[in-house]
C-alpha positions as CSV (number, residue, x, y, z in Angstrom):
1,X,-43.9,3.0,-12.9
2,X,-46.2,0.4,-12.1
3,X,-47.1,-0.2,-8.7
4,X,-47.3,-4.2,-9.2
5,X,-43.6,-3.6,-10.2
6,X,-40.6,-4.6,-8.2
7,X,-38.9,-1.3,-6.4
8,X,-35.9,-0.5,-8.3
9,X,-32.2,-1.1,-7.7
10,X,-31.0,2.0,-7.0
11,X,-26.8,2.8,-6.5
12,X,-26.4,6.1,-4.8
13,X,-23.0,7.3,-5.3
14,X,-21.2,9.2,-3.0
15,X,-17.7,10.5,-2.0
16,X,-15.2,10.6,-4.4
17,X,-11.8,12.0,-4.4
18,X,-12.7,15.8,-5.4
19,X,-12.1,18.8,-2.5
20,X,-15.8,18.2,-1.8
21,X,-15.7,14.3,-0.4
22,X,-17.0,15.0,2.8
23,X,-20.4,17.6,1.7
24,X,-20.9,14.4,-1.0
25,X,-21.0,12.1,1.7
26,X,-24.0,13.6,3.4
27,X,-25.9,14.6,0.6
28,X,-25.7,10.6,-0.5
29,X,-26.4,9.7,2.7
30,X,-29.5,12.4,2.4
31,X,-30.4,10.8,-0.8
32,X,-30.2,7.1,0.1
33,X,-32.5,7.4,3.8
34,X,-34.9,9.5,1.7
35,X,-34.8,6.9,-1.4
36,X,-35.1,3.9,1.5
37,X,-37.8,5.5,3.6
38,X,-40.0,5.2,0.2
39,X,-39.5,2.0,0.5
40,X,-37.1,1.8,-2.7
41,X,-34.2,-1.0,-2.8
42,X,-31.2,1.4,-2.4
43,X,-27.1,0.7,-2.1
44,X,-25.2,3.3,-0.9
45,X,-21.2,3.1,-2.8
46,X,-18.6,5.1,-2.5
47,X,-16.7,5.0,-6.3
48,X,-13.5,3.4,-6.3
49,X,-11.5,1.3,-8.9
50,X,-13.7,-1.2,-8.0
51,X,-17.0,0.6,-9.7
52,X,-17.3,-0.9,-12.7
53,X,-16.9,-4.3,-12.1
54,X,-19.3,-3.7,-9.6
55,X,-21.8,-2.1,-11.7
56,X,-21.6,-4.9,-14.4
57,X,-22.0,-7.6,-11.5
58,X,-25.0,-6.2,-9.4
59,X,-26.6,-4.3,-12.4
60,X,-28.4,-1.7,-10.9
61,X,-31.8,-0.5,-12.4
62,X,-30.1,2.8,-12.2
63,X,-27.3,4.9,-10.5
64,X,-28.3,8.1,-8.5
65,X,-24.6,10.3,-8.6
66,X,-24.8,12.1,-5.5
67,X,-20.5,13.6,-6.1
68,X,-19.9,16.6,-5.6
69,X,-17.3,18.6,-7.7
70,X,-15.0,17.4,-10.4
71,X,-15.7,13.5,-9.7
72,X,-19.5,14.0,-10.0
73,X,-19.7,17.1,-11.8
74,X,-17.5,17.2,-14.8
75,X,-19.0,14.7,-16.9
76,X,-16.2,12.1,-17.0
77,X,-18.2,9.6,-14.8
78,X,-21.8,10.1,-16.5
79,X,-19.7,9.8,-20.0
80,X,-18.8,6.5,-18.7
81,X,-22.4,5.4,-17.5
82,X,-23.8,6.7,-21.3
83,X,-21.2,4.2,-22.5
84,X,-21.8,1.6,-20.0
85,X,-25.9,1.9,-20.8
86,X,-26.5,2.4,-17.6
87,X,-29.3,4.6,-16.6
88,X,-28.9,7.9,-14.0
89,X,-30.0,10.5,-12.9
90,X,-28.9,14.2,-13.8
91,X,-27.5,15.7,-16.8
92,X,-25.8,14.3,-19.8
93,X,-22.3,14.3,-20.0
94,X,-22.0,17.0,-22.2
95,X,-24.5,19.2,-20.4
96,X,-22.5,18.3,-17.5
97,X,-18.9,19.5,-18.9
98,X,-20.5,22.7,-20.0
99,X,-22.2,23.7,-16.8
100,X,-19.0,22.5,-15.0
101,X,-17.3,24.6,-16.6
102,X,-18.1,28.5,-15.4
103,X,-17.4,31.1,-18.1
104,X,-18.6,28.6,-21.3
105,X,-22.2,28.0,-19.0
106,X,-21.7,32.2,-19.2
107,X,-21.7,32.4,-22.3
108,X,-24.5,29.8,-23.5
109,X,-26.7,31.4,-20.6
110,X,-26.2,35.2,-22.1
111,X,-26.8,33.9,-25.3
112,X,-30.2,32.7,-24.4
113,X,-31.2,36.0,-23.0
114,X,-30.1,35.6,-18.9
115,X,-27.9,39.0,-17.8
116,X,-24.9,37.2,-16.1
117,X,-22.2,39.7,-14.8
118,X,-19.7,41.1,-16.9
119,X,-16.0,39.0,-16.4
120,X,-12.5,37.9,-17.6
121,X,-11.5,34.4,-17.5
122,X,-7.6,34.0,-16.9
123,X,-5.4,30.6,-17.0
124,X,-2.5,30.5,-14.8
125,X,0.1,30.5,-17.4
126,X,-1.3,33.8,-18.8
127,X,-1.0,35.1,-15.7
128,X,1.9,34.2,-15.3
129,X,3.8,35.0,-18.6
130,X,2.1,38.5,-18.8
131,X,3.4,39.8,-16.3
132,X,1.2,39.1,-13.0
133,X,1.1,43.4,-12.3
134,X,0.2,44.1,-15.4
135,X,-2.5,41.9,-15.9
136,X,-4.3,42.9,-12.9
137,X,-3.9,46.6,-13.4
138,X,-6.0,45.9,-16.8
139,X,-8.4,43.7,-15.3
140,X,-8.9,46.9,-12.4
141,X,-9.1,49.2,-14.8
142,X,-11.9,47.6,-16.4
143,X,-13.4,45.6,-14.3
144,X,-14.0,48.1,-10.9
145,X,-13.8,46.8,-7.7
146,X,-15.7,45.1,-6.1
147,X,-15.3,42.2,-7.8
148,X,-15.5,37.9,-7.1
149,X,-12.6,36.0,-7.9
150,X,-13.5,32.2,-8.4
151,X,-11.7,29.2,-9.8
152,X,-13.3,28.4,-13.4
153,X,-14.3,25.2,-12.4
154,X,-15.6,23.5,-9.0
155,X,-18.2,24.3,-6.2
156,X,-18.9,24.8,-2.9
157,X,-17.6,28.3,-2.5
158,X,-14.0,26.9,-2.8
159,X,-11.5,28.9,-3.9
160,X,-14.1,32.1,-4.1
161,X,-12.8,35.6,-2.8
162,X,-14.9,38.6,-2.8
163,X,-12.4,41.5,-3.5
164,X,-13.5,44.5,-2.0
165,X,-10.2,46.5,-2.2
166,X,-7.5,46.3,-4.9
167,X,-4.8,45.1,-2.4
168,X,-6.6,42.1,-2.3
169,X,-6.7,41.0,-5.8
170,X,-3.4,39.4,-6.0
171,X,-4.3,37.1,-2.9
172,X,-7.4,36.2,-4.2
173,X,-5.9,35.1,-7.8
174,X,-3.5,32.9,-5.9
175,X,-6.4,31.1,-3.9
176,X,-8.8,30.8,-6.9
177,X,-5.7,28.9,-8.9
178,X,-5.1,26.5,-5.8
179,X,-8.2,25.0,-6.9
180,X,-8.4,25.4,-10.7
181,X,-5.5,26.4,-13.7
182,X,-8.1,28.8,-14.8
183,X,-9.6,31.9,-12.6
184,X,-12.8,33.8,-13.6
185,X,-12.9,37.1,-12.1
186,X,-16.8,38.9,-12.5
187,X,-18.1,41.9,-11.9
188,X,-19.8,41.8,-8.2
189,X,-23.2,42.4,-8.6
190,X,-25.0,43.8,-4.9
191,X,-28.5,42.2,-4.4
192,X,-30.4,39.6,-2.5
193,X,-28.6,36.3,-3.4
194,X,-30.7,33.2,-4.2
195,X,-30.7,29.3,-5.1
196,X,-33.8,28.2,-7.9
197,X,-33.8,24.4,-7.9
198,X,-34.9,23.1,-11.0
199,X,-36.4,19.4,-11.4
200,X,-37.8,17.4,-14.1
201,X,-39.6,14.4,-13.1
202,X,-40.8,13.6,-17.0
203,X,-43.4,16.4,-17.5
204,X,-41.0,19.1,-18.0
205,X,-38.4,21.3,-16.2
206,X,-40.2,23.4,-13.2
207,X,-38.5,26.1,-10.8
208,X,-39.3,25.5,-7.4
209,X,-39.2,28.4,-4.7
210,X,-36.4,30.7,-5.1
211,X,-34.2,30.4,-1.4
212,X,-33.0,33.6,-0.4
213,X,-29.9,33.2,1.1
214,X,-28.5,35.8,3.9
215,X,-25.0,34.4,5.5
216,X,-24.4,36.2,8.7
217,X,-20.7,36.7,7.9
218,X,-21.5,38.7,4.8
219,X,-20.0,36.6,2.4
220,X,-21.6,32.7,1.1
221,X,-18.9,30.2,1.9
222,X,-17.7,27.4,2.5
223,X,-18.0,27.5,6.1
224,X,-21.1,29.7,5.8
225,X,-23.0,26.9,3.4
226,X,-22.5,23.7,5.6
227,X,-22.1,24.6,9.5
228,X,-25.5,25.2,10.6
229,X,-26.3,28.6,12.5
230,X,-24.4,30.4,9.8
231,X,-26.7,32.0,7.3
232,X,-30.3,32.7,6.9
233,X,-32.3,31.3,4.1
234,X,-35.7,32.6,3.8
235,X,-37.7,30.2,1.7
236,X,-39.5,31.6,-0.5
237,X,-37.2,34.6,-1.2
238,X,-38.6,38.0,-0.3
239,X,-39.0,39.1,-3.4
240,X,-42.3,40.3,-5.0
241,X,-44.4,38.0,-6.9
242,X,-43.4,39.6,-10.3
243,X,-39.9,39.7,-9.7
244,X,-40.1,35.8,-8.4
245,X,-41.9,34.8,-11.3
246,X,-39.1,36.6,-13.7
247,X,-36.2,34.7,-11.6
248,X,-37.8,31.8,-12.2
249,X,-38.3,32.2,-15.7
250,X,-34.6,32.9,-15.9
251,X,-33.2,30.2,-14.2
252,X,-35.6,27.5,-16.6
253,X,-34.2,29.2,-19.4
254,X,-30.5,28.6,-17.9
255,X,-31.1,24.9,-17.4
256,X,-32.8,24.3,-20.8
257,X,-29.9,26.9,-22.2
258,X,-27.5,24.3,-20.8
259,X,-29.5,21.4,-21.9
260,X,-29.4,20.0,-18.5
261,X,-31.7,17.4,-17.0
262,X,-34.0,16.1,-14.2
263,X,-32.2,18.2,-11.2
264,X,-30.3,21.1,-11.3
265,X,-29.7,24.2,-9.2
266,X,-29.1,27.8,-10.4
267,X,-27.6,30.4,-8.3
268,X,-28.5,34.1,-9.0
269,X,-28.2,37.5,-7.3
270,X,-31.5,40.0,-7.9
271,X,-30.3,43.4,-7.8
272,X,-32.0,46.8,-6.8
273,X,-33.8,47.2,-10.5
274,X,-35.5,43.6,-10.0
275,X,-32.8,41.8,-12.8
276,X,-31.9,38.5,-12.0
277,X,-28.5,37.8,-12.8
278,X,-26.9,34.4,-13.5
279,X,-24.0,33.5,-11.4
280,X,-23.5,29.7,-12.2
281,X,-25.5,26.3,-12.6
282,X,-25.0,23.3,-10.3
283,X,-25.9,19.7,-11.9
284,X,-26.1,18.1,-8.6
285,X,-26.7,20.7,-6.2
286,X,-25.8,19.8,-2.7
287,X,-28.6,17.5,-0.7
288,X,-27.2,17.8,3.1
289,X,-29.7,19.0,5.6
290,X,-28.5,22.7,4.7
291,X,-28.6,22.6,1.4
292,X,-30.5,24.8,-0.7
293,X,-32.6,22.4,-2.9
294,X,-34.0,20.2,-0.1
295,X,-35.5,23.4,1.3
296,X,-37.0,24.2,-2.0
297,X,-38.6,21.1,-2.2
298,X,-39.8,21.1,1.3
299,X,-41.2,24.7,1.1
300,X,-43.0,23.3,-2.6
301,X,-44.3,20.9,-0.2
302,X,-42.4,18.2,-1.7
303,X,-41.9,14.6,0.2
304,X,-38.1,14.4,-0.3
305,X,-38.1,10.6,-0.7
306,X,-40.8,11.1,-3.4
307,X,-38.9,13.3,-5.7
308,X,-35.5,10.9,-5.6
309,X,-37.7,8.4,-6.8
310,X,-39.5,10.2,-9.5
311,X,-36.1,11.3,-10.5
312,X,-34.4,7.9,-10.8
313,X,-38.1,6.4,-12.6
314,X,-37.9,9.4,-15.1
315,X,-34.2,8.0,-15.9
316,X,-35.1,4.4,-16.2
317,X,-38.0,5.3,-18.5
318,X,-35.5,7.5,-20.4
319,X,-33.0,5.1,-20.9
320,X,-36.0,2.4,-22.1
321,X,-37.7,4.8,-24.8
C-alpha cells in the first residue's frame, strides 16, 4: 500500500460462542498487539448480535477473523462478510466449509495427489440404528487398531481419542459425538507429527518451516497444545532437507487443493518411509504464544506484526481488483 496512505481500519474478531472461545481470545488478542505495534489502526470485537450494525456504522477497511472453530471456521460468518462486501482476511466461504469439514478436505486433498490415512466417517444416527456392536466390529476388522477417533468437524484436539486397544473404541465414539453428529475414525499413522503454515501475502502461497511437534504426554491435545511446558516443538522439524522440501510441497498442494487463501495451517505426520501424510487443514490456525504458526513465522524470520498487515493489505487489494 502506499506509505502516504492512511493505516487501515482494521476489526480483529475474536471469541465467539464455539468450544474454542477462550484459545480465540488470545490468538485475537495476539493478532491485534502485533497489528498495533506496526503502527496499524486496530479494534479489537468480540461478535455479538450487535456485529453487523456495527460493521455498517464504523466501516472497517477490513475485518481480521481471528475465531476459532465453528464460529470462525465454518464459513457461515465469512459468507456473510462476501455478502456484506466487506473485505477479510482468510479463506472464502466455500474454501472454508470444505476445509471445515474433515473427511470432504480428505477427499479433495487425495485427489490432488497428498496420501492422507485410510478412514470411515460415521454420523450418529448410523451408529445408532446399526447396531452400535456391529458397527464397530466392522470398522476393527478393517480398520486395525491403532486408530484416531475425531469429531468430523471442529479443532483444537477436542473430541480426539487415540485408540490404542479395542476396548476403547466405544468410549472414544461417545466423546468424538459430544462434539460433532458425525465421527471420522482414520487409520493411525506412527511418525514425527508436524504443523506447515501456509501464507499468501499477494505473490503466491509459500510453506514456511515445518514445526515438529513432540507432546510430552504422548498424545497432541488439548491440554498439551495450549498450557505451556507440555510439548516440544522443534522449529524447523528434524527432518532431512529432501524430506522437508517434499512436506512442504504437500501441504501447498493441500491449500491450493482446497482453494484456500492468505493463511492457513496444515497438520501432517511423516512416517518412517519419509511420506507425508495429510491429517487436516486449519483456515485460521491458532495465533496464542504456543501456537504453531507464529513459531513458523518467527523461525522464517518473520516480524509477526508485519505479516498481519501484509495479510489484511493483500485482502483490501483483493476486494478493490
Amino acid at each position: 500500500m502506499n506509505s502516504n496512505a492512511p493505516a487501515p481500519h482494521i476489526l480483529v474478531l475474536a471469541g465467539g460462542i464455539s468450544h474454542e472461545r477462550d484459545v480465540s481470545l488470545r490468538s485475537g488478542r495476539r493478532v491485534a498487539d502485533a497489528l498495533a505495534e506496526h503502527g496499524t489502526r486496530v479494534e479489537l470485537r468480540d461478535p455479538d448480535a450487535s456485529l453487523l450494525a456495527h460493521l455498517r456504522a464504523s466501516a472497517p477497511d477490513v475485518v481480521w477473523p481471528a475465531l476459532h472453530g465453528a464460529s470462525g471456521e465454518d464459513g457461515a460468518l465469512r459468507g456473510l462478510l462476501e455478502f456484506m462486501g466487506i473485505p477479510f482476511v482468510g479463506s472464502s466461504a466455500d474454501a472454508s466449509r470444505l476445509a471445515w469439514d474433515k473427511p470432504t478436505a480428505k477427499v479433495l486433498v487425495a485427489r490432488a495427489g497428498v496420501s492422507t490415512p485410510r478412514s470411515i466417517t460415521l454420523s450418529r444416527d448410523a451408529f445408532r440404528e446399526l447396531g452400535a456392536t456391529s458397527v464397530l466390529d466392522a470398522i476393527s476388522d478393517e480398520l486395525p487398531i491403532p486408530v484416531v477417533v475425531k469429531p468430523a468437524r471442529g479443532g483444537s484436539a477436542q473430541g480426539v481419542t487415540v485408540v490404542d486397544s479395542v476396548d476403547d473404541l466405544p468410549r472414544a465414539m461417545v466423546n468424538a459425538y459430544t462434539y460433532c453428529d458425525v465421527a471420522l475414525i482414520e487409520q493411525k499413522i506412527v511418525g514425527t507429527e508436524i504443523a506447515i503454515g501456509i501464507i499468501d501475502t499477494g505473490d503466491g502461497a509459500v510453506a514456511l518451516p515445518a514445526v515438529e511437534i513432540e507432546p510430552l504426554s504422548g498424545v497432541y491435545s488439548f491440554e498439551a497444545r495450549y498450557n505451556a511446558g507440555e510439548t516440544r516443538f522443534y522449529t524447523p522439524a528434524r527432518l532431512s532437507a529432501d524430506i522437508a522440501a517434499r512436506a512442504a510441497e504437500a501441504a501447498v498442494t493441500a491449500h491450493q487443493a482446497l482453494g484456500l487463501r492468505h493463511i492457513s495451517r496444515v497438520d501432517m505426520i511423516v512416517d518412517a518411509a519419509g511420506t507425508a501424510w495429510f491429517l487436516e487443514a486449519n483456515v485460521l490456525p491458532g495465533l496464542t504464544e504456543t501456537s504453531l504458526l507464529p513459531q513458523a513465522l518467527e523461525a522464517a524470520g518473520h516480524d509477526l506484526g508485519w505479516v498481519y498487515s501484509a495479510l489484511a493489505d493483500a485482502a483490501i487489494a483483493e476486494a478493490r481488483a
